[in-house]
mmCIF file of the N, C-alpha and C atoms, coordinates in Angstrom:
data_MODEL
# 
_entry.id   MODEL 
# 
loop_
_atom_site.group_PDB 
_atom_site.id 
_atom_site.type_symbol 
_atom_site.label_atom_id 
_atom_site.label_alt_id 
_atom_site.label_comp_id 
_atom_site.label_asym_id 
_atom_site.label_entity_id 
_atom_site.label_seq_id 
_atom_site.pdbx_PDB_ins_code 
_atom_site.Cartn_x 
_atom_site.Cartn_y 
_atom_site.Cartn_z 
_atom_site.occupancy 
_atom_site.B_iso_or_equiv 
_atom_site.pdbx_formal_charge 
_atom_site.auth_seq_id 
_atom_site.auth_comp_id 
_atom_site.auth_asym_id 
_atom_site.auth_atom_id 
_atom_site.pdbx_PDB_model_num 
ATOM 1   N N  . UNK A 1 1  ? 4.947   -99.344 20.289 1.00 0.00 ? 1  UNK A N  1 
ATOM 2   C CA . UNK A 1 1  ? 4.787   -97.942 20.586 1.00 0.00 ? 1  UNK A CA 1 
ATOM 3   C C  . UNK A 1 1  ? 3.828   -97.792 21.765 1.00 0.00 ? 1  UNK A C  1 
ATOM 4   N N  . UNK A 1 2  ? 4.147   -97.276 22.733 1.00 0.00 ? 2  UNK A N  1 
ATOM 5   C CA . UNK A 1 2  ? 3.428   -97.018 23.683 1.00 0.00 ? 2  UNK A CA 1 
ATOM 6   C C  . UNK A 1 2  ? 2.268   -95.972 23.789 1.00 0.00 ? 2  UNK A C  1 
ATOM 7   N N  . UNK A 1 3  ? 0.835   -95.670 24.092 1.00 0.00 ? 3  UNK A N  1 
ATOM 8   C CA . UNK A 1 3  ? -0.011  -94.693 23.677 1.00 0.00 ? 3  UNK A CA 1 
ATOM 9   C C  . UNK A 1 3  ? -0.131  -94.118 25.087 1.00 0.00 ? 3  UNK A C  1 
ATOM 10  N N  . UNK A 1 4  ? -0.147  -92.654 25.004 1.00 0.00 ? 4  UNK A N  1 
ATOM 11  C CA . UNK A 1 4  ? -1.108  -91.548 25.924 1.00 0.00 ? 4  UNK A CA 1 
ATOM 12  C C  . UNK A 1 4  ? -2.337  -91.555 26.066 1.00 0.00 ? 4  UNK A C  1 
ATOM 13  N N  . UNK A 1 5  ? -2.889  -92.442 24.837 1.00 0.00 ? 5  UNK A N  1 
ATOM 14  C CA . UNK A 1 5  ? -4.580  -91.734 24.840 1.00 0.00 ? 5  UNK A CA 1 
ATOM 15  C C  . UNK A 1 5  ? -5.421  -91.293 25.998 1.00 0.00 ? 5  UNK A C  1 
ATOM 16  N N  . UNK A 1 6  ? -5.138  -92.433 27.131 1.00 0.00 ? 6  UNK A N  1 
ATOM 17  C CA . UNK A 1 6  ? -5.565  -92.296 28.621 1.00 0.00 ? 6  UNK A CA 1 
ATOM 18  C C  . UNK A 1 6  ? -5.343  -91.165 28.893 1.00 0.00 ? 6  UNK A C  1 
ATOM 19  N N  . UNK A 1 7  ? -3.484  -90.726 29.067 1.00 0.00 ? 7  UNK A N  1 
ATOM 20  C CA . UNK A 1 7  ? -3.155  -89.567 29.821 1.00 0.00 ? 7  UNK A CA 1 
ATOM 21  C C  . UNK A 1 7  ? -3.842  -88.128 28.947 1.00 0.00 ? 7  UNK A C  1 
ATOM 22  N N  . UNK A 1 8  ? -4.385  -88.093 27.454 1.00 0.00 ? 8  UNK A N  1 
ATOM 23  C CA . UNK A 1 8  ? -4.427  -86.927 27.315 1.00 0.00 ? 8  UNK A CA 1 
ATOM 24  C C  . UNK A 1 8  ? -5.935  -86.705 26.764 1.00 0.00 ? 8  UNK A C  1 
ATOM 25  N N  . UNK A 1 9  ? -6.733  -88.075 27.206 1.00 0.00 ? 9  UNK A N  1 
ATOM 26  C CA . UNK A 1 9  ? -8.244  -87.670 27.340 1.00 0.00 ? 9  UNK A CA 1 
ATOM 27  C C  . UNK A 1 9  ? -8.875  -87.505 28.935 1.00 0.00 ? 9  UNK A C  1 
ATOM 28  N N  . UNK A 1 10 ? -7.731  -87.762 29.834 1.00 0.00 ? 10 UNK A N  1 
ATOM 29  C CA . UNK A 1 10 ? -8.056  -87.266 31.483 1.00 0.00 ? 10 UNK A CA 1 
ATOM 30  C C  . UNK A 1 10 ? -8.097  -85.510 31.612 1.00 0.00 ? 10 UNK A C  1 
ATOM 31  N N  . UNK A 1 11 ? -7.384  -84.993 30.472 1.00 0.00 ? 11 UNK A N  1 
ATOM 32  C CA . UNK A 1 11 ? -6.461  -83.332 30.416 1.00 0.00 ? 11 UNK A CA 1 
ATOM 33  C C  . UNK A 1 11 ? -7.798  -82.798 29.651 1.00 0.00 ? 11 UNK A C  1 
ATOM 34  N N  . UNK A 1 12 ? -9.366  -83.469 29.417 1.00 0.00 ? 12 UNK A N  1 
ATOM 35  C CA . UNK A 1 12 ? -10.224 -82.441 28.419 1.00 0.00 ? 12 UNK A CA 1 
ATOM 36  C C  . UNK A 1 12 ? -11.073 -82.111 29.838 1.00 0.00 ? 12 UNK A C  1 
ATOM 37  N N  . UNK A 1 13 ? -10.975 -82.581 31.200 1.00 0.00 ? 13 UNK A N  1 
ATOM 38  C CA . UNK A 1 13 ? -11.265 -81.737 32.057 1.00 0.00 ? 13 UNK A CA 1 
ATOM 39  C C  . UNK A 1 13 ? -11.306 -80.485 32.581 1.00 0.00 ? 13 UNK A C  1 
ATOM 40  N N  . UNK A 1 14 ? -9.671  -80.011 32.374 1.00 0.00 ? 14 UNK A N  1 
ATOM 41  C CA . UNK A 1 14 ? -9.342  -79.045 32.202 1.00 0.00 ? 14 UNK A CA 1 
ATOM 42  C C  . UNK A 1 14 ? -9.137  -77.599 31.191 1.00 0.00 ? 14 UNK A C  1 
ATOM 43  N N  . UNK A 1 15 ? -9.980  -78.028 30.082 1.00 0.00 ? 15 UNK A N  1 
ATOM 44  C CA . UNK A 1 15 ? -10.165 -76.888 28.851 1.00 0.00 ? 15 UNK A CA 1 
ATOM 45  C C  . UNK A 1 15 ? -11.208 -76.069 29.266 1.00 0.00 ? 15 UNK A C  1 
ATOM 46  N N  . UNK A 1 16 ? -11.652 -75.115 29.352 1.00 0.00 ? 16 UNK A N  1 
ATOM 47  C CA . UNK A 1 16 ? -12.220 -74.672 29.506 1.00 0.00 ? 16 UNK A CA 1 
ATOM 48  C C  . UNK A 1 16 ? -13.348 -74.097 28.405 1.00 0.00 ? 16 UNK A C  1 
ATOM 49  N N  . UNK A 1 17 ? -14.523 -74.606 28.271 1.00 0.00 ? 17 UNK A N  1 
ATOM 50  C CA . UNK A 1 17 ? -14.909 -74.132 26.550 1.00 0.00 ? 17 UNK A CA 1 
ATOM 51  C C  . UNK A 1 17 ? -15.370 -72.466 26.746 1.00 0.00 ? 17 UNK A C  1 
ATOM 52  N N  . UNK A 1 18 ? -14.909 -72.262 24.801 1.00 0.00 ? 18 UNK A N  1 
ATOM 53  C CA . UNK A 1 18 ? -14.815 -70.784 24.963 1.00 0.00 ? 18 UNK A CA 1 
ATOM 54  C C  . UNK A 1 18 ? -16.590 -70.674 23.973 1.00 0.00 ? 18 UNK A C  1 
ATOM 55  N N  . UNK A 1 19 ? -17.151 -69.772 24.508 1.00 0.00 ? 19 UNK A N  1 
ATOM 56  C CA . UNK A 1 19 ? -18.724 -69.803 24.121 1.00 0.00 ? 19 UNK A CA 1 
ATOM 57  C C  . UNK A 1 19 ? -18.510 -68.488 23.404 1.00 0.00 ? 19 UNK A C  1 
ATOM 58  N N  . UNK A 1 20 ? -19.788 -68.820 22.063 1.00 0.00 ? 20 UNK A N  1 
ATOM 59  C CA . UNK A 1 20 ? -19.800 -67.404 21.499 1.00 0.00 ? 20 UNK A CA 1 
ATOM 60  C C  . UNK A 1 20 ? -21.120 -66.666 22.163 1.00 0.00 ? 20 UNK A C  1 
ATOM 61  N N  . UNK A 1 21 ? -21.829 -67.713 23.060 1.00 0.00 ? 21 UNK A N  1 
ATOM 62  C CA . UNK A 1 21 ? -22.596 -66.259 24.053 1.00 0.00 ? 21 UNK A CA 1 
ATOM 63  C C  . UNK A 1 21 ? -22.181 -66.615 25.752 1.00 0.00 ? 21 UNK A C  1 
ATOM 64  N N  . UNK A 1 22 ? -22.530 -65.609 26.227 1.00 0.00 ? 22 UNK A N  1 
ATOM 65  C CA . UNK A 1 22 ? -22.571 -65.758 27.990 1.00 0.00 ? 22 UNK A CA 1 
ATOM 66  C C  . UNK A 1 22 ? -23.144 -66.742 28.473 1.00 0.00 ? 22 UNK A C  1 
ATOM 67  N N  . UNK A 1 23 ? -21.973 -67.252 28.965 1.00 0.00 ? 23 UNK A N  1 
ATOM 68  C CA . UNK A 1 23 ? -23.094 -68.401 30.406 1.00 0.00 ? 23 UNK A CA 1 
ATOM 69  C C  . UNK A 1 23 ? -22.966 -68.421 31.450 1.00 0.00 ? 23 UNK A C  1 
ATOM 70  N N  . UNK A 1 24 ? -23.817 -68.217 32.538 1.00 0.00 ? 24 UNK A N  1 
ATOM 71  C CA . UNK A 1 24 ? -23.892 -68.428 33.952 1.00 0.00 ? 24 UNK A CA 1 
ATOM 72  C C  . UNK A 1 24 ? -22.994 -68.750 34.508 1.00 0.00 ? 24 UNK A C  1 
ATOM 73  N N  . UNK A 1 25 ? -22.504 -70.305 34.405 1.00 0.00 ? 25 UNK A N  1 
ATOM 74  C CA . UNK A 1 25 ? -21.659 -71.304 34.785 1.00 0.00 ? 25 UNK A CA 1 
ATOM 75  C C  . UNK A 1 25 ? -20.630 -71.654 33.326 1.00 0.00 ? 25 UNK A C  1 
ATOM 76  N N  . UNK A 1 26 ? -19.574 -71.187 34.016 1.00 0.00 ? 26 UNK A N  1 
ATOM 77  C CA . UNK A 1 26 ? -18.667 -72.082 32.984 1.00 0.00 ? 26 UNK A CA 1 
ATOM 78  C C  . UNK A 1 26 ? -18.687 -73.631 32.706 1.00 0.00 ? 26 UNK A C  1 
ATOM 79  N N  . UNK A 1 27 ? -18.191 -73.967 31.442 1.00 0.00 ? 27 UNK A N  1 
ATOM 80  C CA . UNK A 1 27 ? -18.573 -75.144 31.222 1.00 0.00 ? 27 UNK A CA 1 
ATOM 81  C C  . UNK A 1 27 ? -16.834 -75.867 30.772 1.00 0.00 ? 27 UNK A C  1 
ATOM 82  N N  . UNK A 1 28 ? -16.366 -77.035 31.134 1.00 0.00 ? 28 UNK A N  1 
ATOM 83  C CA . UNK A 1 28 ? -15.014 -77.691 30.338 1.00 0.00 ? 28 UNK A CA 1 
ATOM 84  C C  . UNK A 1 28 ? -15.610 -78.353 29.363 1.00 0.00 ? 28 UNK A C  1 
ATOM 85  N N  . UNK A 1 29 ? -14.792 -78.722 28.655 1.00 0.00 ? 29 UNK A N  1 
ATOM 86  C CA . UNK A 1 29 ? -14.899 -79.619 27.415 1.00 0.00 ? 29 UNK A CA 1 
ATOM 87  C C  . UNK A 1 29 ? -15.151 -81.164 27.972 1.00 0.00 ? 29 UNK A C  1 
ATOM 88  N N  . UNK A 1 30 ? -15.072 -81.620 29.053 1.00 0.00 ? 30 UNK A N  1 
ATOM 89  C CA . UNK A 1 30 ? -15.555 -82.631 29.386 1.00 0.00 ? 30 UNK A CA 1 
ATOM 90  C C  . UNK A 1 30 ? -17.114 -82.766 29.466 1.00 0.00 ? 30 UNK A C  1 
ATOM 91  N N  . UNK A 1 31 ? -16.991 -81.867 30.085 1.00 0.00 ? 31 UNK A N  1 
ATOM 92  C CA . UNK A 1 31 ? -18.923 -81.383 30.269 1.00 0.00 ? 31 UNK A CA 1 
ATOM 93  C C  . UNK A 1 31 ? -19.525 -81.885 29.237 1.00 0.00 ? 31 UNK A C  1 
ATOM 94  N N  . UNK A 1 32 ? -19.222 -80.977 28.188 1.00 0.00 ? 32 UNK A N  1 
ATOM 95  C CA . UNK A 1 32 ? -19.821 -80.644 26.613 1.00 0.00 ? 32 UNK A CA 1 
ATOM 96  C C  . UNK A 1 32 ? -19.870 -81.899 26.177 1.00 0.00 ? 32 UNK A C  1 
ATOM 97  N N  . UNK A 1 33 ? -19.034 -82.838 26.134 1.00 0.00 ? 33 UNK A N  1 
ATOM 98  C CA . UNK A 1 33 ? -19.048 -84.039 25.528 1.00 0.00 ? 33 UNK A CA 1 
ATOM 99  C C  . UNK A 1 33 ? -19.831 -84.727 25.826 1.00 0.00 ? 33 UNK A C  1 
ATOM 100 N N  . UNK A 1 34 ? -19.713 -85.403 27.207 1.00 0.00 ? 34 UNK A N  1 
ATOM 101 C CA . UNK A 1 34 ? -21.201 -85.970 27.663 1.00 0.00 ? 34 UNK A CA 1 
ATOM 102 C C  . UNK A 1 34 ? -22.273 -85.453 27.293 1.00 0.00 ? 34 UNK A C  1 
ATOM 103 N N  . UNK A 1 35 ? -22.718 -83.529 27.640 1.00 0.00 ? 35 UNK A N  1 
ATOM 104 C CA . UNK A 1 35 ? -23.977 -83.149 26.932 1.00 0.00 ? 35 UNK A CA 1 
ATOM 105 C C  . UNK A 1 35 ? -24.171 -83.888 25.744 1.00 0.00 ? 35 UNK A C  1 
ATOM 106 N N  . UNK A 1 36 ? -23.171 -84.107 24.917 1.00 0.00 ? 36 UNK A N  1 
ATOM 107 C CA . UNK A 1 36 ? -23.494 -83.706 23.864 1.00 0.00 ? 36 UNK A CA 1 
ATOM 108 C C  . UNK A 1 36 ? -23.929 -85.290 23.128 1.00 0.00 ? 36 UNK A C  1 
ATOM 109 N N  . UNK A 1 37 ? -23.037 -86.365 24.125 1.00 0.00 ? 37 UNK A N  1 
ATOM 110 C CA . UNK A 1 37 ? -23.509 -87.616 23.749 1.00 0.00 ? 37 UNK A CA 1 
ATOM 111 C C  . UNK A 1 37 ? -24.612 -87.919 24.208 1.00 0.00 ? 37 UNK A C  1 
ATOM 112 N N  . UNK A 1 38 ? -25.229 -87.497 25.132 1.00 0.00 ? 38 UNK A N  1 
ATOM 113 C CA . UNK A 1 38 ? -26.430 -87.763 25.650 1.00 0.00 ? 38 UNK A CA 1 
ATOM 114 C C  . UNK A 1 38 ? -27.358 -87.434 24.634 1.00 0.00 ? 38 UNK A C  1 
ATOM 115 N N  . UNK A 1 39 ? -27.160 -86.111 23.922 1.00 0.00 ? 39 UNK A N  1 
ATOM 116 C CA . UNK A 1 39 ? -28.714 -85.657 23.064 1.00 0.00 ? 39 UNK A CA 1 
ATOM 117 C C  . UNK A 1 39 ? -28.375 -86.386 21.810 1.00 0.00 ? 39 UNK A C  1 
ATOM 118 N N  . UNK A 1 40 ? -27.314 -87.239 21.485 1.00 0.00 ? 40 UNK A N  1 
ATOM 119 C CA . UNK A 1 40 ? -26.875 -87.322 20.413 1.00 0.00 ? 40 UNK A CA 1 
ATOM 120 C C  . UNK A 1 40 ? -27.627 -88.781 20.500 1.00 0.00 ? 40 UNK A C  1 
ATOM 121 N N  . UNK A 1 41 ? -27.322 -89.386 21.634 1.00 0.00 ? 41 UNK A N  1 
ATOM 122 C CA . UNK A 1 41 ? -28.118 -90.851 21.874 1.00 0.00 ? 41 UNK A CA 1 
ATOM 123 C C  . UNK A 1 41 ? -29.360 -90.894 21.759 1.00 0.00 ? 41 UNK A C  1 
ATOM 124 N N  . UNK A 1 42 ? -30.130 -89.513 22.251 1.00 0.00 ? 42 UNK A N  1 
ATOM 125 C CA . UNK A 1 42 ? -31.446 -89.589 22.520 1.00 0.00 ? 42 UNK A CA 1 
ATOM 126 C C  . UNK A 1 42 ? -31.808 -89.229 21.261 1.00 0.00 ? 42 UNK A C  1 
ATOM 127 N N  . UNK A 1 43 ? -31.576 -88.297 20.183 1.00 0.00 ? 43 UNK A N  1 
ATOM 128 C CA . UNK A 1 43 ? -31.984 -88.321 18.464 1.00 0.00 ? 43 UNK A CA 1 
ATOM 129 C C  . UNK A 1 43 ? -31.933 -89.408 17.737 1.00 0.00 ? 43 UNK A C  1 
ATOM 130 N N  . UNK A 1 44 ? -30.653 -90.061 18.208 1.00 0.00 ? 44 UNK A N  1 
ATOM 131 C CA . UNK A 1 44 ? -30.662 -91.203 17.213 1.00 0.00 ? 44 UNK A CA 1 
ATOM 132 C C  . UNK A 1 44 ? -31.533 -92.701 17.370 1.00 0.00 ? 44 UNK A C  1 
ATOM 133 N N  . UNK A 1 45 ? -32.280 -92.666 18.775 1.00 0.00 ? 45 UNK A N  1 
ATOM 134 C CA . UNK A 1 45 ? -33.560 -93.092 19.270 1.00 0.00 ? 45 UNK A CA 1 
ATOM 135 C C  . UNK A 1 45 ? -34.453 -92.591 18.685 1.00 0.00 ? 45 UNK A C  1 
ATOM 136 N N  . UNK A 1 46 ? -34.684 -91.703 18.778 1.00 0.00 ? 46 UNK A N  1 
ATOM 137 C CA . UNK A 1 46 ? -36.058 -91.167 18.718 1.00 0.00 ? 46 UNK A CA 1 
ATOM 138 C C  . UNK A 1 46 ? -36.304 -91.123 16.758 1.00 0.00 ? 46 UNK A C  1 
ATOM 139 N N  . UNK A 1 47 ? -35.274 -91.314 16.290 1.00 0.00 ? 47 UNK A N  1 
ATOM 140 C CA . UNK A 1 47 ? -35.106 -91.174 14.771 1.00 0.00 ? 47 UNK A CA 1 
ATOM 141 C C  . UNK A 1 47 ? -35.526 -92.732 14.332 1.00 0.00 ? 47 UNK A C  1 
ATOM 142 N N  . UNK A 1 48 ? -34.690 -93.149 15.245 1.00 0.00 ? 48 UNK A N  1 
ATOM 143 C CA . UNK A 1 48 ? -34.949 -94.526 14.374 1.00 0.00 ? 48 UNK A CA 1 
ATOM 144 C C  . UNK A 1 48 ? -36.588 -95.745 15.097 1.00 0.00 ? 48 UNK A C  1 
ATOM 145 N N  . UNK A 1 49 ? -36.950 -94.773 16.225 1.00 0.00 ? 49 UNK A N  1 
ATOM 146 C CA . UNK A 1 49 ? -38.492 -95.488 16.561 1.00 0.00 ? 49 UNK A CA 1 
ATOM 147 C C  . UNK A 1 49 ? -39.830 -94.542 16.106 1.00 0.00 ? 49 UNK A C  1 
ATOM 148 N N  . UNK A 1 50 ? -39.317 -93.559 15.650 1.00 0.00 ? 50 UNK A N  1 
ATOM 149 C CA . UNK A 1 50 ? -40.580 -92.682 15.651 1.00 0.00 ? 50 UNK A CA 1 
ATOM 150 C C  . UNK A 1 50 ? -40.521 -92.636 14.401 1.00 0.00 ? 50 UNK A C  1 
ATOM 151 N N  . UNK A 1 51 ? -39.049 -92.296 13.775 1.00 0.00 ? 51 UNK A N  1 
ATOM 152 C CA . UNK A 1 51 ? -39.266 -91.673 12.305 1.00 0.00 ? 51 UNK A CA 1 
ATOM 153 C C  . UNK A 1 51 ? -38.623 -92.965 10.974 1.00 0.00 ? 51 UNK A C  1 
ATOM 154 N N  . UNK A 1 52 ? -39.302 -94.044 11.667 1.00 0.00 ? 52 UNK A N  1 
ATOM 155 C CA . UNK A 1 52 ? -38.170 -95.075 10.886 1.00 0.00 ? 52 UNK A CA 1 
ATOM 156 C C  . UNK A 1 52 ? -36.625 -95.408 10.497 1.00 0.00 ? 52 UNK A C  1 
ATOM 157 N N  . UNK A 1 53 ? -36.017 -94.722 11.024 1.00 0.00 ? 53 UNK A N  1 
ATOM 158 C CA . UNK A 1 53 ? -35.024 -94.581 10.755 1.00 0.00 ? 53 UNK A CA 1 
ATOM 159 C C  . UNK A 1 53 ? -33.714 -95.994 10.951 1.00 0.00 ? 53 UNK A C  1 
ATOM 160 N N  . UNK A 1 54 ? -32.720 -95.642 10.804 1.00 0.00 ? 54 UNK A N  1 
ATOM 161 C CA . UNK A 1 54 ? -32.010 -96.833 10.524 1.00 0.00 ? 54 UNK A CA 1 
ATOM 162 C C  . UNK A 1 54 ? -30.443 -96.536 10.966 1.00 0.00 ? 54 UNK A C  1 
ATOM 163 N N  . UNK A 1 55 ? -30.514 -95.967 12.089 1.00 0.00 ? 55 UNK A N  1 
ATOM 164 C CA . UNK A 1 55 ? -28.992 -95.259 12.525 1.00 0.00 ? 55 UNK A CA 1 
ATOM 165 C C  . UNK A 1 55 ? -28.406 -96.394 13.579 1.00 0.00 ? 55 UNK A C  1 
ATOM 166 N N  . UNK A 1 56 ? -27.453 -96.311 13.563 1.00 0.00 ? 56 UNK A N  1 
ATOM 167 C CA . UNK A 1 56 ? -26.270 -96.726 14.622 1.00 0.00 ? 56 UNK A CA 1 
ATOM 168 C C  . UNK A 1 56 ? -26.120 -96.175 15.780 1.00 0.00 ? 56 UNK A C  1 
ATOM 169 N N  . UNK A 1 57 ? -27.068 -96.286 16.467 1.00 0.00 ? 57 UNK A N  1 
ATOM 170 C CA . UNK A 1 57 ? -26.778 -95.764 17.772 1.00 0.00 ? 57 UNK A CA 1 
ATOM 171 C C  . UNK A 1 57 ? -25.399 -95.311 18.459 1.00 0.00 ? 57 UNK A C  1 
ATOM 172 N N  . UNK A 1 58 ? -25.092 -96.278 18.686 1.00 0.00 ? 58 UNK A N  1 
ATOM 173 C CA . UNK A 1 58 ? -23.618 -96.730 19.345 1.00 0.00 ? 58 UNK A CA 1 
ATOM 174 C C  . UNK A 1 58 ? -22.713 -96.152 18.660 1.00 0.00 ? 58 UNK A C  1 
ATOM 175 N N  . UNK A 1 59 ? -22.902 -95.873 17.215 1.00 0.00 ? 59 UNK A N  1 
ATOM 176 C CA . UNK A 1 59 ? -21.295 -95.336 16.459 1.00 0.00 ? 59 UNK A CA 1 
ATOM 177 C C  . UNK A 1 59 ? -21.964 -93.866 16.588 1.00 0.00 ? 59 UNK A C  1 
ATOM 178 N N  . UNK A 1 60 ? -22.584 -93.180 16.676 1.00 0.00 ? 60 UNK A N  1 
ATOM 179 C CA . UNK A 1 60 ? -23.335 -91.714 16.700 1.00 0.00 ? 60 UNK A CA 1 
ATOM 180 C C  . UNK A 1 60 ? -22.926 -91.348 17.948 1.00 0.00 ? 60 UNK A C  1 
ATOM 181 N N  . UNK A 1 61 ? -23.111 -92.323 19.147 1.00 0.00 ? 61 UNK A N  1 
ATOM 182 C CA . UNK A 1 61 ? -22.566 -91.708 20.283 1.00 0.00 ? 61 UNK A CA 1 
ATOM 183 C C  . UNK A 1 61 ? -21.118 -91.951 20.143 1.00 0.00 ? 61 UNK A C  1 
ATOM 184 N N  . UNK A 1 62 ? -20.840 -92.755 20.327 1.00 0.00 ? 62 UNK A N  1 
ATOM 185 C CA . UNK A 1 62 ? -19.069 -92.893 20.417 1.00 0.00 ? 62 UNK A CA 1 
ATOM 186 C C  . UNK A 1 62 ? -18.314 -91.504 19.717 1.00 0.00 ? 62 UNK A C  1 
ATOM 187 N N  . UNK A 1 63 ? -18.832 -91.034 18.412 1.00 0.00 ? 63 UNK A N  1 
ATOM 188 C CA . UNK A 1 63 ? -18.453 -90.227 17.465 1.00 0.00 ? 63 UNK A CA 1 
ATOM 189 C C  . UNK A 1 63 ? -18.606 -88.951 18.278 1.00 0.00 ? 63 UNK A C  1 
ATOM 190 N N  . UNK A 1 64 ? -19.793 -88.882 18.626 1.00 0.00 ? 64 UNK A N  1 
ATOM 191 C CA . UNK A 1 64 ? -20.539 -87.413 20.009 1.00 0.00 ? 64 UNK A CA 1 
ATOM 192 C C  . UNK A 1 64 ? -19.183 -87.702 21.104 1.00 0.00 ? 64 UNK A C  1 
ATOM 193 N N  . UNK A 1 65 ? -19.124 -88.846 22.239 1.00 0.00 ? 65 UNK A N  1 
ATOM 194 C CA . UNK A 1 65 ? -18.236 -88.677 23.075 1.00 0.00 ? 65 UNK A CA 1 
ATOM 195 C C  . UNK A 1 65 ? -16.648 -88.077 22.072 1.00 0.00 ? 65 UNK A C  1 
ATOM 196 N N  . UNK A 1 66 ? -16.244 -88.758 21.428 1.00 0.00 ? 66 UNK A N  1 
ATOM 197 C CA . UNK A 1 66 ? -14.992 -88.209 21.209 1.00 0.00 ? 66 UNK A CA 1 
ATOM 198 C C  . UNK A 1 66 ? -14.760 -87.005 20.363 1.00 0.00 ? 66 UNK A C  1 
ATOM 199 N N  . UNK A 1 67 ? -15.500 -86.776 20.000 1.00 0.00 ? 67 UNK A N  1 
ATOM 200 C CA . UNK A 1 67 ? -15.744 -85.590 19.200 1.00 0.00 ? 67 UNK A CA 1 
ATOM 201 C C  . UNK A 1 67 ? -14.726 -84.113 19.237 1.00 0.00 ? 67 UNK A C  1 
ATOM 202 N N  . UNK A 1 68 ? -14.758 -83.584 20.581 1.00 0.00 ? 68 UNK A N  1 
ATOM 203 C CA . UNK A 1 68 ? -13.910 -82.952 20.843 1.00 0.00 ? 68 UNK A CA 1 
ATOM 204 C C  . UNK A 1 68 ? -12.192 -83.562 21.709 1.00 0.00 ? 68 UNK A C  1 
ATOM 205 N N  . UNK A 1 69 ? -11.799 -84.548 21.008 1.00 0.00 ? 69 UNK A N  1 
ATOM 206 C CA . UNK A 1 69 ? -10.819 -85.072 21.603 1.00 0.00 ? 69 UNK A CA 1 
ATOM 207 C C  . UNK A 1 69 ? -9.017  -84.275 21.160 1.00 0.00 ? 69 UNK A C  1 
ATOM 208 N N  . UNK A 1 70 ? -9.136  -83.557 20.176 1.00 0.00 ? 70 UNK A N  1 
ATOM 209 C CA . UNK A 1 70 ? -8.112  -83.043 19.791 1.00 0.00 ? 70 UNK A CA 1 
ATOM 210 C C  . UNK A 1 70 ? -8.023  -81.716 20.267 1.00 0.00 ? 70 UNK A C  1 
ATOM 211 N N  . UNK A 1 71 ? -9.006  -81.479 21.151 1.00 0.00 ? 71 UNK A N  1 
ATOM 212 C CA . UNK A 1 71 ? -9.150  -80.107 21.530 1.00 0.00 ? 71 UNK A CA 1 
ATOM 213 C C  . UNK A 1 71 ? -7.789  -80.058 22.977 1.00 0.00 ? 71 UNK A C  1 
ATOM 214 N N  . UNK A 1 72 ? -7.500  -81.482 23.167 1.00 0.00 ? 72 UNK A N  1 
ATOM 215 C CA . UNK A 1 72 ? -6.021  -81.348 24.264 1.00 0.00 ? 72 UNK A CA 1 
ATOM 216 C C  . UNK A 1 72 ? -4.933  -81.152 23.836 1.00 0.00 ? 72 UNK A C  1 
ATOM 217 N N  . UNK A 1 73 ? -5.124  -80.992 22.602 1.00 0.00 ? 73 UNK A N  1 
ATOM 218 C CA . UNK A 1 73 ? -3.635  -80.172 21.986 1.00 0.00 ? 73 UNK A CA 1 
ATOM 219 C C  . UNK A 1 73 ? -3.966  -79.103 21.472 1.00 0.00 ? 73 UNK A C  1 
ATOM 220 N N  . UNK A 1 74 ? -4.873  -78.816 21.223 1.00 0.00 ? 74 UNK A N  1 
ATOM 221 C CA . UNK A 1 74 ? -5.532  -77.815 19.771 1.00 0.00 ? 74 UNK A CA 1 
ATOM 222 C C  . UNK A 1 74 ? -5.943  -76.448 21.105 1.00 0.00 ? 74 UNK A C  1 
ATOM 223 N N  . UNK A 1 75 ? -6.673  -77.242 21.961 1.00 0.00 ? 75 UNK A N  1 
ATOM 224 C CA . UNK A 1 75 ? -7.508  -76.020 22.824 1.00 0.00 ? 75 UNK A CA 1 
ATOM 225 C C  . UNK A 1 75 ? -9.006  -75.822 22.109 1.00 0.00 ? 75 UNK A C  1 
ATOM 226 N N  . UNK A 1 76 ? -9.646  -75.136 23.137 1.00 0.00 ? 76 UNK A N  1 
ATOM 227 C CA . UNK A 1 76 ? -11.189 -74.924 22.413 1.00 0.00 ? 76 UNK A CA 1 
ATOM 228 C C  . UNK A 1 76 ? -10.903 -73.772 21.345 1.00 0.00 ? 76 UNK A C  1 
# 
């Protein structure tokens, strides 16, 4: 079976996310994801050196990057 995944995680560029307040600058769903893996990387640091913690870095982000991946069929 042959997969899209490539062709239809290039298409979350183009979503446009829909916000429940005003923003300045519009934002895509590509955007958001990165934001969102970034703070997601930086908690799960700061959890597991400051507050003892015992997280998976790497699967917390991966989970943050793809997170909104069904949103290329679904829409925001």
């Amino acid at each position: 079976m042959k997969s899209h995944f490539f062709a239809y995680i290039s298409k979350i560029r183009w979503l446009q996310r829909w916000g429940l307040k005003r923003n300045a600058v519009a934002e895509n769903v590509m955007e958001h994801s990165w934001e969102v893996s970034v703070i997601s990387h930086a908690l799960a640091l700061i959890k597991n050196r400051y507050f003892d913690g015992d997280l998976d870095v790497n699967a917390i982000v991966v989970a943050a990057l793809y997170h909104d991946c069904s949103e290329v069929i679904t829409g925001d």
